[in-house]
VEXROLO-430915 format. One record per atom (N, C-alpha, C, O): atom name; chain; x, z, y; residue number from 1; residue in one letter. Coordinates in steps of 0.05 Angstrom, whole numbers, plus 5000, padded with zeros to 4 digits. Each point is the difference from the previous one (the first is absolute). Layout:
BEGIN
NODE   atomo   cadena      X      Z      Y   num   residuo
NODE      CA        A      X      Z      Y   NUM         A
...
// end
This chain:
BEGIN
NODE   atomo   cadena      X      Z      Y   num   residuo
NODE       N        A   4700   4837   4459     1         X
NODE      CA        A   5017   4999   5023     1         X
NODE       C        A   5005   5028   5010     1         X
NODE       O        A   5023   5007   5006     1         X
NODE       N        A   4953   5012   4998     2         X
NODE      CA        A   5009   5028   5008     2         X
NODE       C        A   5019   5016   4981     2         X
NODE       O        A   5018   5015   5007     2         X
NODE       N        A   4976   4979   4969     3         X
NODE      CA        A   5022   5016   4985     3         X
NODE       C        A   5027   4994   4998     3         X
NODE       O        A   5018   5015   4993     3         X
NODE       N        A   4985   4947   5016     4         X
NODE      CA        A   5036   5000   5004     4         X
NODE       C        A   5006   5015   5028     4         X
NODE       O        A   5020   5012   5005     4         X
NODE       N        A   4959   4984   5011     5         X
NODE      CA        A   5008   5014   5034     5         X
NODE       C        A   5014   5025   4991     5         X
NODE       O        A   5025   5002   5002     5         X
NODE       N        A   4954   5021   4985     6         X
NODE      CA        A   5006   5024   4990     6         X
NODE       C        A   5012   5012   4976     6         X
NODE       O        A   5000   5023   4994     6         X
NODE       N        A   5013   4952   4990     7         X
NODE      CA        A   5025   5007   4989     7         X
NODE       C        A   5025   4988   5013     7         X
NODE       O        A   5023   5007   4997     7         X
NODE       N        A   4971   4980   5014     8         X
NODE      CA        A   5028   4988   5029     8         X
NODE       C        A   5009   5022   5014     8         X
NODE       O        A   5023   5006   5004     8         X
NODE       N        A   4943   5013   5009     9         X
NODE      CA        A   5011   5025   5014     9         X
NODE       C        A   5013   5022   4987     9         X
NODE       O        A   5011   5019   5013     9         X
NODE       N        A   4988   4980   4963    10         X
NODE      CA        A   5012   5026   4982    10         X
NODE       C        A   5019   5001   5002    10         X
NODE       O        A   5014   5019   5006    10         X
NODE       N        A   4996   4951   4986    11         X
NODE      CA        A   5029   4995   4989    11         X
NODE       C        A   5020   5004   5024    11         X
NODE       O        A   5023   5009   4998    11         X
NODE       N        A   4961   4981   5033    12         X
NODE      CA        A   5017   4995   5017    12         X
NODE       C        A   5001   5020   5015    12         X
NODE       O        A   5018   5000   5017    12         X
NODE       N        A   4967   5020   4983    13         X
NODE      CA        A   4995   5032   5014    13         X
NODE       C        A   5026   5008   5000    13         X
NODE       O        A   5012   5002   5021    13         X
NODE       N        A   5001   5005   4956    14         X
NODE      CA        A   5023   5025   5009    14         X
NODE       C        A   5022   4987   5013    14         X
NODE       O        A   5017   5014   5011    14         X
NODE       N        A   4985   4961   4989    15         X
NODE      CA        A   5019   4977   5022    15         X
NODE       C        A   4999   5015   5033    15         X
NODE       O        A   5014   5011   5018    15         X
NODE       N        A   4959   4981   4974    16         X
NODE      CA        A   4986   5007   5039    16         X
NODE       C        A   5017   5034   5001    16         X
NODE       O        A   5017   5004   5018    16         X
NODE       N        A   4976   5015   4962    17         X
NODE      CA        A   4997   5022   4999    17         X
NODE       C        A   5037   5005   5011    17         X
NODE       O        A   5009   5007   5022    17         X
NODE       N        A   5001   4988   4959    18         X
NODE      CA        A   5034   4995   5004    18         X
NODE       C        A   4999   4993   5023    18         X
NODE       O        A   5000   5020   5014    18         X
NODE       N        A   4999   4961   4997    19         X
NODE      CA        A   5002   4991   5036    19         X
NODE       C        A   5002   5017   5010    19         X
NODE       O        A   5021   5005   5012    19         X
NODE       N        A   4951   5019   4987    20         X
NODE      CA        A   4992   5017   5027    20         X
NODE       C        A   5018   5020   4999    20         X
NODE       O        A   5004   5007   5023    20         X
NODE       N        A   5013   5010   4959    21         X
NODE      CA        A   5013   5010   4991    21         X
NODE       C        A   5031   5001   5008    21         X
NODE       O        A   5016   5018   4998    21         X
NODE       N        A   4987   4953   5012    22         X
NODE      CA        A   5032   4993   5009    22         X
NODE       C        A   5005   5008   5030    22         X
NODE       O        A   4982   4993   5015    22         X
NODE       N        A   5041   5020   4998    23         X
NODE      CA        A   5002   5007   5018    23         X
NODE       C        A   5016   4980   5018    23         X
NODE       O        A   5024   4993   4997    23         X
NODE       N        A   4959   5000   5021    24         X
NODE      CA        A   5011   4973   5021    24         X
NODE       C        A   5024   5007   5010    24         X
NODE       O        A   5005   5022   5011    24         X
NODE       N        A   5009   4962   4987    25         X
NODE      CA        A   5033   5013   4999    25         X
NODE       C        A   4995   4979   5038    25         X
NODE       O        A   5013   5011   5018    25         X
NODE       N        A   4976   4972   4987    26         X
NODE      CA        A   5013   4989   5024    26         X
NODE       C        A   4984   5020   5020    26         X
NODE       O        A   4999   4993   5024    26         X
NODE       N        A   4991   5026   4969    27         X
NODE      CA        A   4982   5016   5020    27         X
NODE       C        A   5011   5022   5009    27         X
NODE       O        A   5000   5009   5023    27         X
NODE       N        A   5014   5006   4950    28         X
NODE      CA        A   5015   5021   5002    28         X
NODE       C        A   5020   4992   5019    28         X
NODE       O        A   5003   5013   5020    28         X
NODE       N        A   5011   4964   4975    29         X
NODE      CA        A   5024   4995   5021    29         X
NODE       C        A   4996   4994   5031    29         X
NODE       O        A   5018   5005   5016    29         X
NODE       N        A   4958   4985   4991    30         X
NODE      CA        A   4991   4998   5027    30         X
NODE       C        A   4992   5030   5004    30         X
NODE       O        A   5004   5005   5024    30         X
NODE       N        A   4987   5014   4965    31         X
NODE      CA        A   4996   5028   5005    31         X
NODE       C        A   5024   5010   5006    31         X
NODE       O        A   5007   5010   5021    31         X
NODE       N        A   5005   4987   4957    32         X
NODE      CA        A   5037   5009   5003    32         X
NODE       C        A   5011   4996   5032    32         X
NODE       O        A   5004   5018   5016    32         X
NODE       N        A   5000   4957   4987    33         X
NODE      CA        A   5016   4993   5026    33         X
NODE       C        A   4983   5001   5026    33         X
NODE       O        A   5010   4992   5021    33         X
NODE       N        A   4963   5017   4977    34         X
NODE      CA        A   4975   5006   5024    34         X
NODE       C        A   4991   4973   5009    34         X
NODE       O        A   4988   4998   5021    34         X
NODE       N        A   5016   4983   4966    35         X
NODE      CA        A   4995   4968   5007    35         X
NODE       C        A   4970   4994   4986    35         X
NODE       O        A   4992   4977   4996    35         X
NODE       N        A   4993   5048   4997    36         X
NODE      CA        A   4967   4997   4991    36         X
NODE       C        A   4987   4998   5028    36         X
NODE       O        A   4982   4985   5006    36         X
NODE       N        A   5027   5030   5008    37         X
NODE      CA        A   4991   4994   5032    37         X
NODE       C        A   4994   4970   5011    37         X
NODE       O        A   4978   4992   5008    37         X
NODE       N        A   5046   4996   4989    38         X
NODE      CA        A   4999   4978   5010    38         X
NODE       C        A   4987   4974   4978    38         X
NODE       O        A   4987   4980   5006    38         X
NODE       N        A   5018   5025   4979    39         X
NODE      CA        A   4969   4988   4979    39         X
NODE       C        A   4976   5002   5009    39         X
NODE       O        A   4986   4984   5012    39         X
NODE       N        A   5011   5034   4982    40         X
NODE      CA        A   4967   5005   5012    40         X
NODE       C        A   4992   4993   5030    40         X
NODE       O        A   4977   4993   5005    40         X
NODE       N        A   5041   5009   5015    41         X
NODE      CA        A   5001   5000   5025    41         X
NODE       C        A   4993   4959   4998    41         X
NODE       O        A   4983   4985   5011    41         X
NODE       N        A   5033   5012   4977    42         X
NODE      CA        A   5005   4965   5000    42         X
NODE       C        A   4973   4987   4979    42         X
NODE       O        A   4989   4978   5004    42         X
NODE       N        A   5002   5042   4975    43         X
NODE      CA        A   4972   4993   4991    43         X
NODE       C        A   4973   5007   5016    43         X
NODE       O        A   4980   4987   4995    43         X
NODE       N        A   5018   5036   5026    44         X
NODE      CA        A   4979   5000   5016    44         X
NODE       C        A   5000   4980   5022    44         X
NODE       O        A   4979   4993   5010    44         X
NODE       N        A   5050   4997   4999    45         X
NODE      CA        A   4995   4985   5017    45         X
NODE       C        A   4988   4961   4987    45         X
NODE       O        A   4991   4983   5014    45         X
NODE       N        A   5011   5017   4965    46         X
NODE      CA        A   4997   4977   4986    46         X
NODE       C        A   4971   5002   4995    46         X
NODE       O        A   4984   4983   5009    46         X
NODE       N        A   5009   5043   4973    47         X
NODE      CA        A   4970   4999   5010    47         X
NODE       C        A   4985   4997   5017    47         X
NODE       O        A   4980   4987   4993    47         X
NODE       N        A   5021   5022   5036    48         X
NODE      CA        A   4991   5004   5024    48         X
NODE       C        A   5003   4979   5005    48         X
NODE       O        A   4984   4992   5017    48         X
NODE       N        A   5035   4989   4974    49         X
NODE      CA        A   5004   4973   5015    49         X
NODE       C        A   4976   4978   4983    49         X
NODE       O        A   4994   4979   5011    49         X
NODE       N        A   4993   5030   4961    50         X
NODE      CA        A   4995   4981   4985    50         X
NODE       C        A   4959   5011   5016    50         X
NODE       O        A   4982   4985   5009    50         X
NODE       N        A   5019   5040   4987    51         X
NODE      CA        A   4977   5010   5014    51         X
NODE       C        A   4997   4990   5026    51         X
NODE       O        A   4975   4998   5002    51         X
NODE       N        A   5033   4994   5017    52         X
NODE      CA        A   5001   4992   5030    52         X
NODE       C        A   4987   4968   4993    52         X
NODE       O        A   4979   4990   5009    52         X
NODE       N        A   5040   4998   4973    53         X
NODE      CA        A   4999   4969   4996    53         X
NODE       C        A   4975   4997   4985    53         X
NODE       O        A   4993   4976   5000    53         X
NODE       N        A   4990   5042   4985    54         X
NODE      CA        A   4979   4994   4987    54         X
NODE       C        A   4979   5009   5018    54         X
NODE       O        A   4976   4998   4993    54         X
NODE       N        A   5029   5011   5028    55         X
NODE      CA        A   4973   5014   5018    55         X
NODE       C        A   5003   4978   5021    55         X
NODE       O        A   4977   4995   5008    55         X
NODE       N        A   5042   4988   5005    56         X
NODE      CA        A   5003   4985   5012    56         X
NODE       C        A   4985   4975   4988    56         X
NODE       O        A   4984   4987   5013    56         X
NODE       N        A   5021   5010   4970    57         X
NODE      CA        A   5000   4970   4985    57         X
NODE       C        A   4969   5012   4993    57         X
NODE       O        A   4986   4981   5006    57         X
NODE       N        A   4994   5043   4985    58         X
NODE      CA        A   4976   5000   4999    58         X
NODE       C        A   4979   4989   5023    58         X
NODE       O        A   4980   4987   4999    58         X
NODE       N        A   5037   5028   5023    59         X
NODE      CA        A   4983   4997   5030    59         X
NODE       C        A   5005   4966   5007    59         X
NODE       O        A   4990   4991   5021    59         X
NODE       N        A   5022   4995   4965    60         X
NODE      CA        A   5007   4973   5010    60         X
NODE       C        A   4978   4985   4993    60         X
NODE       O        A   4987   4984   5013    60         X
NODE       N        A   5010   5025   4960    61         X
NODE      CA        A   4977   4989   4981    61         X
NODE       C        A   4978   5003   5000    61         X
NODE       O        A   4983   4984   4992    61         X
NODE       N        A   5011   5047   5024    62         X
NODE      CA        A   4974   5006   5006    62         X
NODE       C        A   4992   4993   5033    62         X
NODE       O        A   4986   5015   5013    62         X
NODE       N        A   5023   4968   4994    63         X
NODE      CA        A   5016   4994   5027    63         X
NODE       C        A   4988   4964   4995    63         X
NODE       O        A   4986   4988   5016    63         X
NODE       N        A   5024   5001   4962    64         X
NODE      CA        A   4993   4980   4987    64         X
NODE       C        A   4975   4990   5001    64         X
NODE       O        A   4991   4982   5014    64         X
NODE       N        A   4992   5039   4960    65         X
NODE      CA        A   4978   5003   4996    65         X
NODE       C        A   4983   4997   5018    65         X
NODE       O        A   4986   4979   4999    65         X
NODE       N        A   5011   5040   5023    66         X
NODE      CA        A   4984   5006   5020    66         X
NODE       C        A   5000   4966   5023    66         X
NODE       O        A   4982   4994   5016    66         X
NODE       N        A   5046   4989   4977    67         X
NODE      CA        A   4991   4979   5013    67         X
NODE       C        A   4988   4976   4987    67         X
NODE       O        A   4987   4982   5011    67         X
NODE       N        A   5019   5019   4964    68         X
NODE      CA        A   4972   4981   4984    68         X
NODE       C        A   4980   5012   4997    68         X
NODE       O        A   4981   4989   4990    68         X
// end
């Protein structure tokens, strides 16, 4: 079994390798027109929103706990 794992990884290495190598064309263009700003601006706020909802929803639970 380890040796199909590690002839699977041989074969499929320079695939991966090719990938890292390609230049993200939809990145350059949000760089281009200054609209990387508002990406990121709209992904921290999504985070922050997902972080808020998991610290909320912990204290509920441990909130829970404490009454059984």
């Amino acid at each position: 079994m380890r040796k199909k794992i590690n002839l699977l990884a041989v074969f499929l290495l320079p695939f991966f390798l090719q990938a890292q190598n390609a230049k993200p064309e939809m990145a350059e263009f949000f760089r281009s027109n200054g609209k990387i700003y508002v990406v990121v601006a709209i992904m921290s706020i999504i985070f922050l929103g997902v972080v808020f909802y998991l610290v909320h929803l912990d204290r509920k639970v441990n909130k829970l706990k404490k009454s059984l």
